[in-house]
N, C-alpha and C positions, 0 to 999 in steps of 0.2 A: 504494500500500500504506500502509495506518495506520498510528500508531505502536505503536498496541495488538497489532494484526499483528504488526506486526516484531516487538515483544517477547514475542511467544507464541513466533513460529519458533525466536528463538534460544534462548528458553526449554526450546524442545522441544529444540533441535541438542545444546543444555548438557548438560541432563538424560541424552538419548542415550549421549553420553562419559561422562558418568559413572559412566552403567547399566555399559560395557565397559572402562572404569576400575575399579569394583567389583569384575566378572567376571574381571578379570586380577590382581586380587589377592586373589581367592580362589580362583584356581585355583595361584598362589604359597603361601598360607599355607598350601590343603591338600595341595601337592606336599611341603612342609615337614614337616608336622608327619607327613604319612604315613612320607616318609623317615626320621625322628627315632625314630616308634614302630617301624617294624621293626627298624632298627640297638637300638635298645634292648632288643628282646626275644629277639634275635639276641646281644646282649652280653650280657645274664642267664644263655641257656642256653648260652654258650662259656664262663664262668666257673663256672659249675655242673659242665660237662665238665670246665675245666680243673680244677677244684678233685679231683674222683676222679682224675683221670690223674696229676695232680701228686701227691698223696699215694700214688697208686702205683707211680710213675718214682722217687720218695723212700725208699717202702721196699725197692726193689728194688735202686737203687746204696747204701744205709745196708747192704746186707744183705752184698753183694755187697762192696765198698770199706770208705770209713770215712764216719762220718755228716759230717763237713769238707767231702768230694768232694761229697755228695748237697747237701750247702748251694750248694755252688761251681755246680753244675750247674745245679740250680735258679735260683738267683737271676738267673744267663747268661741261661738262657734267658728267663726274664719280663723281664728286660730287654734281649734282641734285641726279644722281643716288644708292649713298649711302645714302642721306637724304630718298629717299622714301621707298627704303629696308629695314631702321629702323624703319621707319612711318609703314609699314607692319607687320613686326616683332612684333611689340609690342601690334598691332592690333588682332593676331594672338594670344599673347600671355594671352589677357586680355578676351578671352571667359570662359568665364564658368565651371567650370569640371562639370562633371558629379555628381550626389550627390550619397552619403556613402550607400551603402543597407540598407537597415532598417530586422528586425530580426521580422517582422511581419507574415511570414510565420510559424518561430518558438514557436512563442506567443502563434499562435493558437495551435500548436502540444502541445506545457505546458498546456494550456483550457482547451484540450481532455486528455491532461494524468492525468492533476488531478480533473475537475470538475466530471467526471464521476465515476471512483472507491470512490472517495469520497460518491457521491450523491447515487450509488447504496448501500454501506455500511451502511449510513446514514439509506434509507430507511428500509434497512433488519434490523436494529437494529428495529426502529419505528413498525413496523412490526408484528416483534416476541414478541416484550416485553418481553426483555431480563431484568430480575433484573433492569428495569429503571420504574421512577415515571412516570406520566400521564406529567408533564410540562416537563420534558428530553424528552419526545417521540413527544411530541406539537413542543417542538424547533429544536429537530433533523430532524422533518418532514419539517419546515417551511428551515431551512438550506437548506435542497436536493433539495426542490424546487426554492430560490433562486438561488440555483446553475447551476440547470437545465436550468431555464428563462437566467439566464447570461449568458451560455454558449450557447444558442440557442439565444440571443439576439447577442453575436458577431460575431456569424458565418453566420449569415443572414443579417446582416446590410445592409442598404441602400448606395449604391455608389454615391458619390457625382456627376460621369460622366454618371448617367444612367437618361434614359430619360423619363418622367414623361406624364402620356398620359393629 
């Protein structure tokens, strides 16, 4: 394999991650900003409610009581009410993100672009018995085939989520 080669592959492996590095943070900014605009427009229209309900829970105990109590009452409640909206908020804000993509799809595309032109090259040399000794042709041979098993050992592997009869 050329250098130009290699450096196309991992060129393309890079890019690849990137593309789904990109993709996972834009599927974050617009999980964000979706969340943000509902709660937003959600908190316009409960301040709009609150504001008529308020002013008419206000003239009903002013009317009722004394305008003191209807202060007392009111301000209670908007301030239960800002304690639990922070209590939420932060509830809200201590979940989890989402975790970072891993470049494991890329990995294996690196496996397959180099375990193999390697391992076939390898063989052809062992093969021909090109100007190489008996021990260069024994270790080139033993090489392609560790290569091979590696590469056929990670692309087969066993999933931790699969079910075992």
């Amino acid at each position: 394999m050329s250098a130009k080669t290699r450096s196309s592959v991992l060129s393309l492996i890079f890019r690849s991650y990137l593309a789904d590095l990109q993709q996972w943070i834009g599927q974050m900014v617009t999980g964000y900003a979706l969340t943000c605009s509902f709660m937003l427009i959600g908190a316009v229209s409960l301040v709009i409610a609150m504001g008529v309900g308020v002013a008419a829970a206000f003239h009903a105990i002013e009317v009722r009581y004394d305008i003191w109590i209807a202060y007392a009452v009111i301000g209670g409640a908007f301030l239960l009410l800002g304690f639990a909206g922070l209590i939420v908020g932060r509830a809200l804000l201590a979940r989890p993100a989402p975790s970072v993509p891993l470049p494991s799809r890329q990995a294996d595309m690196l496996k397959r672009a180099i375990a193999v032109p390697v391992a076939a090259r390898l063989i052809a040399t062992s093969q021909t018995g090109a100007s190489a000794d008996a021990t260069t042709q024994a270790l080139a041979a033993g090489a392609a085939v560790l290569l091979v098993g590696w590469f056929a050992a990670s692309r087969f592997r066993r999933r931790p989520d699969a079910v075992q009869d």
